[in-house]
C-alpha positions in Angstrom: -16.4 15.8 1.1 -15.4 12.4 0.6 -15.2 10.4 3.5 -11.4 9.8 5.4 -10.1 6.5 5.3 -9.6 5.0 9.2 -6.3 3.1 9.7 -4.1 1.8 12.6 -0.3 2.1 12.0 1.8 0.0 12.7 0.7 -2.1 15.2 -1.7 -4.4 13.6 0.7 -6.9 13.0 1.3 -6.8 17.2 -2.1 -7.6 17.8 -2.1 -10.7 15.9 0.0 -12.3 18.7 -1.8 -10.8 21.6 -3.4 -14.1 23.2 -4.7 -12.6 26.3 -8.7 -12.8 26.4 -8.2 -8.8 27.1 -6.8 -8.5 24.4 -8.3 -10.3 21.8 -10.6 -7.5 21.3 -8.5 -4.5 21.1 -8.9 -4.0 17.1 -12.3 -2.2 16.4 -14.0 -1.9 13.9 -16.7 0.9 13.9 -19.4 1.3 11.4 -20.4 5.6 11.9 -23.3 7.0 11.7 -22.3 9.0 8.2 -20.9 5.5 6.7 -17.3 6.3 7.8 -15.2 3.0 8.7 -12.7 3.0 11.6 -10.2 0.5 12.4 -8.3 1.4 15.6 -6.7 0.2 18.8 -7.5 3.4 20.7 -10.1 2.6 23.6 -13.0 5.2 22.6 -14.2 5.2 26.6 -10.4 5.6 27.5 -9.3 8.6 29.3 -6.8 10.6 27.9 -3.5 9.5 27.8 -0.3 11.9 29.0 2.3 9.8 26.2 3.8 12.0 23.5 2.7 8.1 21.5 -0.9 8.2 21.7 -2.1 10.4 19.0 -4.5 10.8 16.3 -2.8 12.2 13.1 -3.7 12.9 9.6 -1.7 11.6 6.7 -2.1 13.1 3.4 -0.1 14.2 0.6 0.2 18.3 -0.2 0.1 20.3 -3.4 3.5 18.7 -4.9 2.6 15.4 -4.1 5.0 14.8 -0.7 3.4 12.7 2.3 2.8 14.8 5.3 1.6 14.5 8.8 0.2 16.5 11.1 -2.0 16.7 14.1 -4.8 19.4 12.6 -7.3 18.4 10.1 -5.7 19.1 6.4 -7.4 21.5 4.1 -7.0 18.5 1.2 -10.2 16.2 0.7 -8.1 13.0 0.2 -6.6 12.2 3.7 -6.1 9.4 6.7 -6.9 9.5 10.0 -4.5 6.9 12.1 -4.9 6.1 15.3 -2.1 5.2 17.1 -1.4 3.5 20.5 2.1 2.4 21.4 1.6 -0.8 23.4 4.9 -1.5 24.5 4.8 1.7 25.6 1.4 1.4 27.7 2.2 1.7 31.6 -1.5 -0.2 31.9 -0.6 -2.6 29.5 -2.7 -5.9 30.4 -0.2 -8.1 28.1 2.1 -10.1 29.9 5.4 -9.4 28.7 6.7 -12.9 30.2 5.0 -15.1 28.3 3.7 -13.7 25.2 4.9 -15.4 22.0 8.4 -14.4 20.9 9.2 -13.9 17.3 12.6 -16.2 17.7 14.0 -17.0 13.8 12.8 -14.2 12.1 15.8 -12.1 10.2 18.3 -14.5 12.2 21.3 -13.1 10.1 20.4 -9.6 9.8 20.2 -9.1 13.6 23.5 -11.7 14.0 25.8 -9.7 11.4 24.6 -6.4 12.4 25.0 -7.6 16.6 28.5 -8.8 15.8 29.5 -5.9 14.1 28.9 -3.6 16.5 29.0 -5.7 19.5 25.6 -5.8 20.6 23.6 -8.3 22.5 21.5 -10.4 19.6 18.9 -10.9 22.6 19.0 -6.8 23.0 18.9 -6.3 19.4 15.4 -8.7 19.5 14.0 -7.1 22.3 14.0 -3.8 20.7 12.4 -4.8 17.3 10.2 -6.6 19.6 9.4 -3.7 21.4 8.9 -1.5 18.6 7.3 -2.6 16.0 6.5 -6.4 17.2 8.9 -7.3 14.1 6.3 -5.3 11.5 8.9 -4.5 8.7 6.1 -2.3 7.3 5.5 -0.3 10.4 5.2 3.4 10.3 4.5 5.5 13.2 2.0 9.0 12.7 5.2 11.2 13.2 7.3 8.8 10.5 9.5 6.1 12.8 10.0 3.3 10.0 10.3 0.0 9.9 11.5 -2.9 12.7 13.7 -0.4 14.6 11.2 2.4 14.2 13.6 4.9 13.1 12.7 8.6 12.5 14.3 10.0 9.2 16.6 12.1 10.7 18.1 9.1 12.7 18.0 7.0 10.0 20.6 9.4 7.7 22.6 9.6 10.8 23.0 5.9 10.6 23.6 5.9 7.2 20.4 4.2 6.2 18.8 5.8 2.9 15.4 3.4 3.0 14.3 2.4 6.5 11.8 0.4 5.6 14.4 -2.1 3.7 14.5 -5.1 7.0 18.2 -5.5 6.8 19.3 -1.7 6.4 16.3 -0.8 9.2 18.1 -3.2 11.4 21.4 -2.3 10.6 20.6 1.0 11.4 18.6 0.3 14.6 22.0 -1.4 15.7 24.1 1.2 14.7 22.1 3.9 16.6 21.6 1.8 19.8 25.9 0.6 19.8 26.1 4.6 20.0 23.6 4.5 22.9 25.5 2.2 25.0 28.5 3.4 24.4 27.1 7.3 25.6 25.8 5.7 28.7 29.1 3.1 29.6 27.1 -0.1 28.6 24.0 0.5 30.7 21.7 -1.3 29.2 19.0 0.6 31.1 19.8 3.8 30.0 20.6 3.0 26.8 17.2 1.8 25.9 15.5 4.4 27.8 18.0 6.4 25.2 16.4 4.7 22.3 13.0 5.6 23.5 13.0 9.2 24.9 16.5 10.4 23.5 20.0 10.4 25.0 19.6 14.1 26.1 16.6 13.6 27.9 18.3 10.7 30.2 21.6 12.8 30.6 18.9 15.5 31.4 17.8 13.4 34.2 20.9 11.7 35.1 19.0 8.1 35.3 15.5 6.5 33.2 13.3 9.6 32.9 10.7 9.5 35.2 8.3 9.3 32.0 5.8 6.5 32.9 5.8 5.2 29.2 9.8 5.1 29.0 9.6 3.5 32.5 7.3 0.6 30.5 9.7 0.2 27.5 12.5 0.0 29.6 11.4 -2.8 31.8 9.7 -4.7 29.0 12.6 -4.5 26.9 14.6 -6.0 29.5 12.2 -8.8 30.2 12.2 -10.0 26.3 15.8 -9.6 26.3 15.9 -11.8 29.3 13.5 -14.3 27.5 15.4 -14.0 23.7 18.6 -14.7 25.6 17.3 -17.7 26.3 15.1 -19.2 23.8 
């Protein structure tokens, strides 16, 4: 069998800005015994992890040719293994959300027509894309989030958006779908990102941030890089 490519999606392009001496190491790349090469941001002496984000998953394409994911090994010989670790998602995250760089001027008037529109917080808007995809356009999550706002397909033809990974629709879309967050939750910027992260129905479910220890991360950092865009 031929051997499976190793990849790390999408948060390569976050690491590049990760300054701290911890973290300077956190892309791997293994050389296996049977000639297999492995690029991923997955600890290998790291306990496992209880977030729904951490995952190994196998991309491949099926008989007619469609991209597929899934958690189990794929009968095809072609295939990718990504490993995938959300780090703004990480409750033991050693990066130091307070003074890592910022990405301030990138897509300036997609995230300023799209905030205007819909009355959302630039700084909030910047926060998120932050948060999600460290402002990767080409980002793709193992169970298919797209693009700058990470949004899942479904989402994405709520909002209206037909290609996600398209910066100016994926942010237009992002904005869309978080305007109906805080409008759901009365302006709570809390809730509403913890809305964005783990779904409106789970917060309604538990009347508050669910007690979740990687939506209790997001949320926080999100609000400390809003703080910081705000002024910057």
């Amino acid at each position: 069998m031929p051997h499976p490519r190793y990849i790390v999606l999408p948060l390569i392009a976050a690491l590049v800005w990760l300054t701290s001496p911890a973290a300077a190491d956190s892309i791997k790349r293994v050389v296996h015994p049977d000639g297999r090469v492995e690029f991923t941001n997955v600890k290998s002496n790291s306990p496992g992890r209880a977030s729904s984000k951490n995952e190994t998953v196998f991309r491949y394409k099926d008989h007619n040719g469609i991209v597929a994911y899934s958690g189990t090994q794929p009968s095809v010989e072609d295939f990718d293994v990504i490993s995938f670790y959300c780090y703004a998602c990480d409750p033991d995250s050693r990066v130091n959300w307070r003074t890592t760089p910022l990405f301030a001027g990138r897509y300036n008037t997609e995230i300023k027509t799209a905030a205007q529109e819909y009355g959302v917080d630039p700084a909030l808007v910047r926060a998120v894309i932050h948060a999600e995809s460290a402002f990767n356009e080409k980002a793709l999550s193992p169970v298919g989030a797209q693009g700058l706002m990470q949004l899942m397909p479904g989402t994405a033809l709520e909002v209206g958006v037909q290609n996600a990974m398209v910066a100016a629709d994926n942010i237009r879309g992002g904005v869309t779908y978080l305007a109906k967050m805080l409008e759901r939750f009365k302006g709570d910027t809390r809730l509403a990102t913890a809305a964005y992260n783990a779904g409106p129905g789970t917060v309604s479910r538990y009347g508050g941030v669910p007690p979740y220890a990687e939506t209790k991360a997001y949320v926080e950092r999100v609000g400390i890089l809003r703080e910081r865009y705000a002024t910057n």
